[in-house]
C-alpha positions in Angstrom: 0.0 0.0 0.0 1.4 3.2 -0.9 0.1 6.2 1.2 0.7 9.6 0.4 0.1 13.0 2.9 0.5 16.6 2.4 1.1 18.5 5.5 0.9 22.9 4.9 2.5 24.9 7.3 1.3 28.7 7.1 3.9 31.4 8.1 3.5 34.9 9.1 5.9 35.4 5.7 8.2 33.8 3.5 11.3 34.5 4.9 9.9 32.5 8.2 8.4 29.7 5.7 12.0 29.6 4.4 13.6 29.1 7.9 11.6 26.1 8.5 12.4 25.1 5.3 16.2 25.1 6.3 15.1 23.7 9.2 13.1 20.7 8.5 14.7 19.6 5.3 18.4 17.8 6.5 16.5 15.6 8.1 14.0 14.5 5.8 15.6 13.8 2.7 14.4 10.0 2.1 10.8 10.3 3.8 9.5 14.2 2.4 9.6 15.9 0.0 9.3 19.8 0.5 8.7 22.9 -0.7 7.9 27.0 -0.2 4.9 28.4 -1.6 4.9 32.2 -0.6 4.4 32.3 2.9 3.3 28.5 3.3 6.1 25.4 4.0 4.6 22.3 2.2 5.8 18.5 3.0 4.6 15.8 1.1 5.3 12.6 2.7 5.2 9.1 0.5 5.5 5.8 2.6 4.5 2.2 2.3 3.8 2.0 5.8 1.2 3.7 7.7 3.7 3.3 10.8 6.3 5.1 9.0 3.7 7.6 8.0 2.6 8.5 11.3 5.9 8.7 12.9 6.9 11.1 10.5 4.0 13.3 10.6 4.1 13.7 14.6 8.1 14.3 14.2 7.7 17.2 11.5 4.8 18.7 13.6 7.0 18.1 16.6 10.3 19.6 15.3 8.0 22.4 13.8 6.8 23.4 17.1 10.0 24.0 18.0 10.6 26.0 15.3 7.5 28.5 16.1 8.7 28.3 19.9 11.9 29.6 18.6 10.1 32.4 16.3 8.2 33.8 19.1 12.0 34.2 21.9 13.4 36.1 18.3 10.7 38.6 18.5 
């Protein structure tokens, strides 16, 4: 079974949406695919496990977090 997800994060601008990009992106080179769309980070993920699938949604929204925790200390 081949599953496929899109996840969108929406930034207050692009520059942010390209932070997360820089962010996010080392660490999933083999499991999503990403990309900036203005002020929006989008991660397609393609797995042929839903257990992979999962885990790798609840990291990026994890690691994300972090990222907007770290957006709100630089203002």
């Amino acid at each position: 079974m081949n599953i496929e997800t899109e996840l969108i994060f929406v930034y207050e601008n692009n520059n942010y949406a390209t932070i997360a990009y820089n962010s996010l992106n080392p660490d999933n080179e083999d499991y999503v695919y990403s990309y900036i769309n203005n002020n929006k980070l989008i991660c397609n993920i393609k797995s042929s496990k839903l257990s992979t699938t999962l885990a790798t949604i609840e990291d990026l929204i994890h690691c994300e977090g972090i990222i907007e925790k770290t957006f709100k200390i630089k203002k």
